[in-house]
C-alpha positions, -999 to 999 in steps of 0.1 A, spaced: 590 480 -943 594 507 -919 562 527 -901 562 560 -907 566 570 -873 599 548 -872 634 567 -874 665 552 -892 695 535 -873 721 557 -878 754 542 -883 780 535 -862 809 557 -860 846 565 -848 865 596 -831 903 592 -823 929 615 -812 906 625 -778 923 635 -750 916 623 -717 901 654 -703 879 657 -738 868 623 -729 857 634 -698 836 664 -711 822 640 -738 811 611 -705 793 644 -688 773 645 -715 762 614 -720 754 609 -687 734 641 -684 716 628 -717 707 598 -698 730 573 -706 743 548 -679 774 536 -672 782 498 -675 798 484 -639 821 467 -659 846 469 -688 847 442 -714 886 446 -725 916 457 -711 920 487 -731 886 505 -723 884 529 -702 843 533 -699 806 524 -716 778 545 -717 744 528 -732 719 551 -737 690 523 -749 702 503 -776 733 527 -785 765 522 -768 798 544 -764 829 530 -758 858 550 -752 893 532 -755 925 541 -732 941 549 -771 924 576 -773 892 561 -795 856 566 -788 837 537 -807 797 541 -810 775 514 -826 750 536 -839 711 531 -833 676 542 -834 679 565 -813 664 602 -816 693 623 -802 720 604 -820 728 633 -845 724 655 -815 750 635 -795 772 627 -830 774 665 -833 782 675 -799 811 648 -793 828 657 -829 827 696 -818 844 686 -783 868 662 -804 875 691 -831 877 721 -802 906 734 -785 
């Protein structure tokens, strides 16, 4: 049983289509949110990871930004942000 005080995980989720200079705007902001980059890539095809705690973004050289999803406050925050970078011209 969850405490009260205790948020729920969001779920994991999936953007594709991103361009590479979207990708770039969507790392700054990460970053600035506190997340830190991992020194190293896991597969061929990534191009970067971000953790921020638990939660961890993984964008992909296809195009794909993967994230696992988490308790983590900002997530909706961070969700919202990337899909109106993603969805922006």
């Amino acid at each position: 049983m969850r405490r009260p005080d205790e948020s729920a995980a969001m779920a994991g989720r999936t953007w594709k289509g991103i361009s590479l200079d979207r990708m770039e705007r969507i790392r700054d902001i990460l970053t600035r949110r506190g997340g830190v980059m991992d020194k190293e890539l896991k597969g061929a095809h990534e191009l970067w990871r971000i953790r921020i705690e638990k939660t961890v973004f993984t964008a992909y050289t296809s195009g794909s930004l993967y994230c696992n999803g988490a308790h983590l406050p900002e997530l909706p925050f961070l969700y919202e942000s990337i899909s109106e970078i993603v969805g922006g011209e």
